[in-house]
Each structure stands twice: as C-alpha cells, then as structure tokens.
C-alpha positions as CSV (number, residue, x, y, z in Angstrom):
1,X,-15.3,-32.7,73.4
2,X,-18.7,-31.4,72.3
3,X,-19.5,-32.5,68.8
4,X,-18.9,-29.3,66.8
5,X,-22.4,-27.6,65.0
6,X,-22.6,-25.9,61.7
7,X,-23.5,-22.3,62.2
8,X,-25.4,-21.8,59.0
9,X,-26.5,-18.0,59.8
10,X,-23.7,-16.7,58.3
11,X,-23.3,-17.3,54.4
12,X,-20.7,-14.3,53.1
13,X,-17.8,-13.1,55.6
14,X,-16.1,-10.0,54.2
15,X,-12.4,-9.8,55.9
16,X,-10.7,-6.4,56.0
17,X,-7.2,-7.0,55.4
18,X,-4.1,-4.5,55.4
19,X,-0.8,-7.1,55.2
20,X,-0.3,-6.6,58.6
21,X,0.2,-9.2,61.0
22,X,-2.6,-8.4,63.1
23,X,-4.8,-8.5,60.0
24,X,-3.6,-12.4,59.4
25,X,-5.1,-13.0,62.9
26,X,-8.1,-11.6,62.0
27,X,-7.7,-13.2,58.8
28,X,-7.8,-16.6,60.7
29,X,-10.9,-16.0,62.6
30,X,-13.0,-15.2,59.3
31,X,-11.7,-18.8,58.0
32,X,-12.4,-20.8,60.6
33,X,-16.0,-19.1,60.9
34,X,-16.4,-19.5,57.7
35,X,-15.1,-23.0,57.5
36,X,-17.6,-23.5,60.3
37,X,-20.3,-22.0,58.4
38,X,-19.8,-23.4,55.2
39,X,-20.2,-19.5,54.4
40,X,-18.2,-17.8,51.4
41,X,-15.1,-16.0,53.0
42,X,-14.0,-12.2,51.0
43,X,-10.8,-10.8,52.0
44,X,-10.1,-7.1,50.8
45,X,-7.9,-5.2,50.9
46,X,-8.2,-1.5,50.4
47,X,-5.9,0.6,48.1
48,X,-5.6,4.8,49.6
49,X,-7.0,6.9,46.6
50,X,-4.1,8.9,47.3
51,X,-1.4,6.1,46.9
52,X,-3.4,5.2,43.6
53,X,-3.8,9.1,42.3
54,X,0.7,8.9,42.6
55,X,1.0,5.5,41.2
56,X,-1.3,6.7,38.3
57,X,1.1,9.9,37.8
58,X,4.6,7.8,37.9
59,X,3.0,4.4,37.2
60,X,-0.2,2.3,35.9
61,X,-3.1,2.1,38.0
62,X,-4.5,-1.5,36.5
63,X,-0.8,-2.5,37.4
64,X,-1.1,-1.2,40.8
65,X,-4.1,-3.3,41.4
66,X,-3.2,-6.3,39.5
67,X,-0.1,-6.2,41.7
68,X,-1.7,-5.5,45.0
69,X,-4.0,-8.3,43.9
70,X,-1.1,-11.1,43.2
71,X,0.2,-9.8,46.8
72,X,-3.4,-10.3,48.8
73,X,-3.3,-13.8,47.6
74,X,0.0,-14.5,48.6
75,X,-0.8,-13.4,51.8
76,X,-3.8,-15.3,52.1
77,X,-1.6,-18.2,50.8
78,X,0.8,-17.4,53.7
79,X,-1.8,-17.1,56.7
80,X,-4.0,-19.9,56.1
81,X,-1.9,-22.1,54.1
82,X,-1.8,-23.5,50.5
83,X,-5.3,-25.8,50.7
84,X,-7.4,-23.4,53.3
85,X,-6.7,-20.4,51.0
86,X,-8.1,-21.9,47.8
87,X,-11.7,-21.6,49.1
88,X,-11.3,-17.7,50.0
89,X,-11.8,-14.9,47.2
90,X,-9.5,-11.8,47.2
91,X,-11.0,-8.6,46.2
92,X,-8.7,-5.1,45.9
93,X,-11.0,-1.9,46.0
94,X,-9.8,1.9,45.5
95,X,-11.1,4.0,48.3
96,X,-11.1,5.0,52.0
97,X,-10.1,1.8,54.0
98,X,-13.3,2.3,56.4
99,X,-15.7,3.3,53.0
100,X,-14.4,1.0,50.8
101,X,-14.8,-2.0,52.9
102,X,-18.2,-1.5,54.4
103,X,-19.1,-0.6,50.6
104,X,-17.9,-4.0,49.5
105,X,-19.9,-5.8,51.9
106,X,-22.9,-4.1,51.0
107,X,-22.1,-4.9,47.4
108,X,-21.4,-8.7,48.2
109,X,-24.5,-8.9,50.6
110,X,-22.3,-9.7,53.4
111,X,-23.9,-11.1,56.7
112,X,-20.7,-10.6,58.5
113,X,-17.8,-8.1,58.7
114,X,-14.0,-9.3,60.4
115,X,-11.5,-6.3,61.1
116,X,-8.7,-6.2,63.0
117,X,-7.9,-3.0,65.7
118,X,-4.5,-2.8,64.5
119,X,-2.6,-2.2,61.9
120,X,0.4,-1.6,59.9
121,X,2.5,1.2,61.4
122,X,3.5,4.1,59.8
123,X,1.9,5.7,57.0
124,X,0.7,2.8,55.6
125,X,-1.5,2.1,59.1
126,X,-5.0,1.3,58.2
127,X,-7.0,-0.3,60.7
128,X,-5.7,1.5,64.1
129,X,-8.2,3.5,66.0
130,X,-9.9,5.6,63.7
131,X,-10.6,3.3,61.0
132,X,-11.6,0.7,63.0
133,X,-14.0,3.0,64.9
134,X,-15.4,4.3,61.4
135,X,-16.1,0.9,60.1
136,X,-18.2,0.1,63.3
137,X,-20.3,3.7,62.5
138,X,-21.1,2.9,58.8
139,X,-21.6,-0.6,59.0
140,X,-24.9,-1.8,59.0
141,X,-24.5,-5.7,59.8
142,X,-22.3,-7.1,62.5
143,X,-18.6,-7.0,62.9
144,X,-16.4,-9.1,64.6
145,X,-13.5,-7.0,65.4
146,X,-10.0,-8.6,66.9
147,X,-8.6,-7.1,69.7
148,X,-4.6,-7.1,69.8
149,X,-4.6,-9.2,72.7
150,X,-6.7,-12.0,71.0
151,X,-4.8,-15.2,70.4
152,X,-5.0,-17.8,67.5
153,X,-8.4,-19.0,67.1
154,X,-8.5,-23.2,67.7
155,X,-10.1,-25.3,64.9
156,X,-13.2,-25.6,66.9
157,X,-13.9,-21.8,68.1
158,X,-16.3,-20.7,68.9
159,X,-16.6,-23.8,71.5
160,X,-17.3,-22.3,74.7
161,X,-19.9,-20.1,74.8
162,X,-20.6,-16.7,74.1
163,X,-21.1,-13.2,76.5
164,X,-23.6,-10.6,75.5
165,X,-23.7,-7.3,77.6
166,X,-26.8,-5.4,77.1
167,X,-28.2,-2.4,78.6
168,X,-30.8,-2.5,81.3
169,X,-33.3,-0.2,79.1
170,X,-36.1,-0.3,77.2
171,X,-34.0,-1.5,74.2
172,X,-33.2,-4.7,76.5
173,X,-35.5,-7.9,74.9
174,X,-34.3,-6.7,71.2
175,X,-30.8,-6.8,72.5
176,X,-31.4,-10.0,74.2
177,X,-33.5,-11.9,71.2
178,X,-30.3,-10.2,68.7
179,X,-27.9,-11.9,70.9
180,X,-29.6,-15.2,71.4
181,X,-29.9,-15.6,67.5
182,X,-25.9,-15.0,67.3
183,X,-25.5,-18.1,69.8
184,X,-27.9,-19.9,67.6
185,X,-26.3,-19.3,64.3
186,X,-22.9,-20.3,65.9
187,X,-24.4,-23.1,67.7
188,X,-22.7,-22.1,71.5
189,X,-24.2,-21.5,75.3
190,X,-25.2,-18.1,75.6
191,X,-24.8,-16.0,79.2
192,X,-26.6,-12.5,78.9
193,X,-24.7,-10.0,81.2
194,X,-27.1,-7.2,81.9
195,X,-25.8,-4.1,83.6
196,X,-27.8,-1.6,85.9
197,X,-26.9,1.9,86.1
198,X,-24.5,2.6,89.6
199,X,-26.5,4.5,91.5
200,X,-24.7,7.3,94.0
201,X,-26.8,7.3,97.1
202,X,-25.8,10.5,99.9
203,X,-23.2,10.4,101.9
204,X,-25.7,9.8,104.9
205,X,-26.9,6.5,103.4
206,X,-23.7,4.9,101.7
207,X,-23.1,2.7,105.0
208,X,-25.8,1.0,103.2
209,X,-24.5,0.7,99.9
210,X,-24.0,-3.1,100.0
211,X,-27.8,-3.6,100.6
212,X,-28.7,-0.8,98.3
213,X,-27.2,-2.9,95.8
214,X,-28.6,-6.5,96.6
215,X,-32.0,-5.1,96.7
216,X,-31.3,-3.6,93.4
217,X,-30.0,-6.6,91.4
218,X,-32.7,-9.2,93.0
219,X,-35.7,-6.6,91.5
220,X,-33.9,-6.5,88.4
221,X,-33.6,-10.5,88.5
222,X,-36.9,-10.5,88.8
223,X,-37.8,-8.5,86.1
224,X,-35.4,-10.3,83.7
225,X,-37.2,-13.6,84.8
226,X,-40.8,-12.3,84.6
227,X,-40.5,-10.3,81.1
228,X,-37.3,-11.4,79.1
229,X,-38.3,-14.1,77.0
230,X,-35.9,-15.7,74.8
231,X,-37.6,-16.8,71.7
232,X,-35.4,-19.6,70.9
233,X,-34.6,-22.5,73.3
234,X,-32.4,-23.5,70.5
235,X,-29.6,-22.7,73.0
236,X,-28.2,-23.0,76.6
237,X,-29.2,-19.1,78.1
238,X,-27.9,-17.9,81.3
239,X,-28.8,-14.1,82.8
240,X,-26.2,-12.5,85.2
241,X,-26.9,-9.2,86.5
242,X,-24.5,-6.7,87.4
243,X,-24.2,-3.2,88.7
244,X,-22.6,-0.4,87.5
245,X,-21.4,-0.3,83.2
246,X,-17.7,-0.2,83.7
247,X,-16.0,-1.8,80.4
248,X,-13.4,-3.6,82.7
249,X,-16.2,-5.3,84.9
250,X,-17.9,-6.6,81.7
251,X,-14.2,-7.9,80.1
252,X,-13.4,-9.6,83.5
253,X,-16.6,-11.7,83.7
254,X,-16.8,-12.8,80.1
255,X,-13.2,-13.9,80.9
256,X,-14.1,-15.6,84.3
257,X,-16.6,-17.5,82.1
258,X,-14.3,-18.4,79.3
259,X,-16.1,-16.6,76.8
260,X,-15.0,-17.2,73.0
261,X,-16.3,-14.4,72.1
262,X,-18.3,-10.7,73.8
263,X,-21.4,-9.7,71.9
264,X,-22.1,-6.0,72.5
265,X,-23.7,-2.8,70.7
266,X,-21.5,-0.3,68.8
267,X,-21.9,2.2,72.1
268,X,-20.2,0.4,74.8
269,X,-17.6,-1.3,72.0
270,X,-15.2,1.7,71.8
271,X,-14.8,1.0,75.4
272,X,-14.1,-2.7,75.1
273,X,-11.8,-2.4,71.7
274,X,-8.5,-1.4,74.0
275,X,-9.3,-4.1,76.9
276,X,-10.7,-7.1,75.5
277,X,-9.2,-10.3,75.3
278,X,-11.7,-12.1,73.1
279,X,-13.3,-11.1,69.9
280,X,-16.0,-8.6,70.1
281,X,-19.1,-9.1,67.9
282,X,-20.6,-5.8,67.3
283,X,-24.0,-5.2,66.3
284,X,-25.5,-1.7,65.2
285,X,-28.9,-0.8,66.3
286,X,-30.2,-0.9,62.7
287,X,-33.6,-1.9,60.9
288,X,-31.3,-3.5,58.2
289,X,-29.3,-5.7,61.2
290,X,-32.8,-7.1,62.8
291,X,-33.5,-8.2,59.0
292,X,-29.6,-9.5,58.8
293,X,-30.4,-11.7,62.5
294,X,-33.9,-12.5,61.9
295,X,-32.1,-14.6,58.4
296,X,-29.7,-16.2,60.9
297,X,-32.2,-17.7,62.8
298,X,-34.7,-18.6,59.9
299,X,-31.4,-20.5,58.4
300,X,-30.9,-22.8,61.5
C-alpha cells in the first residue's frame, strides 16, 4: 500500500450539514480529510429564518438553537463515532442554508467547503439542487461536493489519484497549475483531462471525421507538451486529451482511471453533480481562490 502523506494545504474544513443521511456521508469525507490534513473540521448546520421567526412567535429562539445545537453533536457523535467526533466543532447559524454557510466559512477562514447534493425531503430539504448550486455561485474557495452515488470514503482516501478536466482555452495553464496544487496538498497522482471543442465538419467531409479528429488531438498534444508547464514536480502528472466536452465522457474516464476524486470549475460542475460517482472538487475562477491554492502549495 502506498505510505499515506499528510496533505497540509488544507487547515479549516467547513461541513454543511442538514441531519440527513446523505449529509453524514458528506460528513465523513470532511473527517477523513481533515484527519488527513491535521486540518480543523466545522460542521454547521443552518437554521431557515423562517422556522426561527415561528419558533420565536410560539417558542424561544436561544432554545431553538441551543437545541438544534445539542442535536448537531449528536449527529456528529452518530456518523463518526464517539472518539472521531470529539475533534470536530459544531456551529448552528440563522440564515439561508446556501448564505449562511458560505458566510461561515468566510468568517472561520475556511480553505475548504464539503456539501452534500442531497438532502432531506420535504420541506425541511436543504441541500438538493438549488442550494447546492447556490453554494457553488457564492463560494469563493473550493468545494468538495458529494454526489448521491458516492460511497463511504476508506481511511486512506484520497489514495488513488486525482482527475482534473479543464478547458482547452486561454484559461488552460491556471487551471492546470490550480489543479496540480490540489494533488499536491493531498499528496496523490494527478491526470489532467483536457477537452477540445467537437468540431462539426460538412456533410461532404465527415467520411473523414476519424482523421479529422487524430490530427486534432496530436496538435493539441503537442501544444500541451510544448507550453503547459507544471510548476511543481511535487507530483506524478499525466495529460490525456479528449475531444468533444460531454459531462459523461469526462465521468467515464475519471472512472476508467479510478479517480478518488474529479477536480473541475464551477461551469462544467452543474453538469457533473447528477452523473458523478466520485467527489467533485470545485474551484471558482476567483482572485481570492488563486490566493486560497497559492497557500496550499507554500504549506507543503
């Protein structure tokens, strides 16, 4: 087994968390990157301002948190068990679940952000589809969001390596050097999928599609080759090049490569967050996330 490595980028996780069952598996990922990091794992949970405006007409709002506070822990308590949970803080904020939470993490200085993409049901649903979505607008560091059909993290994960799917534009090397300081803060193999545009040729050349398309991905090998330059070599870094930008192409290879995890950009995630098997790390194209990366890589 490869001797596991501390992945000292990250330092605060904040953990969205709704009581749900999908949020314990989220839950679970945040520890065991945190326990990995050594980083200091937040779990929140966010009270509606509406259920808080009725509890402060037919009840007490302080006991409405203090009590939504004893039940966080005991949830923590539950998910991760009795010694695990003792090193995680429990936080219970008033506000709009997608507000609330980025605002805590802000507050907290948070290098990292875990959410779930479902939810409880119901009317007490919190992070299915739209809230999810809205975190990954307003957030300004990365996310790590946990797709329903993700299963229990192992004690070791991330172990296998990481995918990163960037676009074939002139926003390419940041994308690259972003996603290479991720795999160097968790300490993994990185493969860098990038996609170029399908092209659809007339119907008078498409007998030549095939060769259309090699020709196409060996010039844009080349390029990769001649001006991508990873700054770290820190970590393992494979380039695959791939035509066409279709969300199930990406999903499939990370999983052909047994990916731990898919690193994209908050563009092509809402395309991913319905199809994905692995986590999805998220980052925003944001002067305040290059800061966020640039301190992972200082830090290892």
């Amino acid at each position: 087994m490869r001797q596991q490595k501390p992945a000292p980028g990250f330092r605060t996780i904040v953990c969205g968390v709704d009581f749900s069952r999908h949020s314990g598996m989220a839950l679970r990922y945040a520890a065991t990157l945190a326990r990995r990091s050594r980083a200091h794992l937040v779990a929140v949970f966010a009270v509606d301002p509406f259920l808080s405006a009725a509890a402060a007409a037919a009840y007490d709002t302080r006991a409405l948190a203090g009590t939504s506070l004893l039940e966080l822990r005991r949830f923590v308590r539950a998910t991760l068990g009795p010694t695990a949970s003792t090193a995680v803080r429990c936080e219970v904020v008033v506000g709009k679940p997608s507000q609330a939470i980025v605002s805590t993490a802000d507050r907290l200085g948070a290098d990292l952000l875990v959410v779930g993409t479902h939810g409880l049901t119901g009317v007490k649903k919190m992070f299915f589809g739209s809230t999810s979505d809205a975190i990954l607008r307003r957030a300004a560091l990365p996310v790590l969001v946990i797709p329903r059909r993700c299963r229990a993290p192992r004690r070791t994960w991330p172990e296998a390596g990481v995918v990163a799917a960037i676009h074939f534009d002139k926003a390419l090397a940041q994308e690259a050097n972003a996603a290479c300081d991720i795999a160097v803060s968790l300490g993994v193999p990185l493969d860098l999928i990038v996609t170029v545009p399908d092209v659809r040729l007339p119907f008078w050349l498409r007998v030549n599609q095939r060769a259309f398309n090699r020709h196409r991905l060996a010039r844009a090998q080349a390029w990769l080759d001649k001006r991508l330059t990873i700054a770290s070599s820190a970590v393992s870094t494979d380039t695959h090049v791939l035509v066409g930008d279709k969300a199930e192409d990406i999903t499939r290879f990370a999983a052909g490569l047994g990916a731990d995890a898919l690193i994209v950009t908050v563009p092509r995630a809402y395309h991913l967050l319905c199809i994905a098997r692995c986590p999805l790390l998220v980052l925003p194209r944001t002067a305040r996330t290059k800061t966020k990366l640039r301190a992972f890589n200082d830090a290892a």
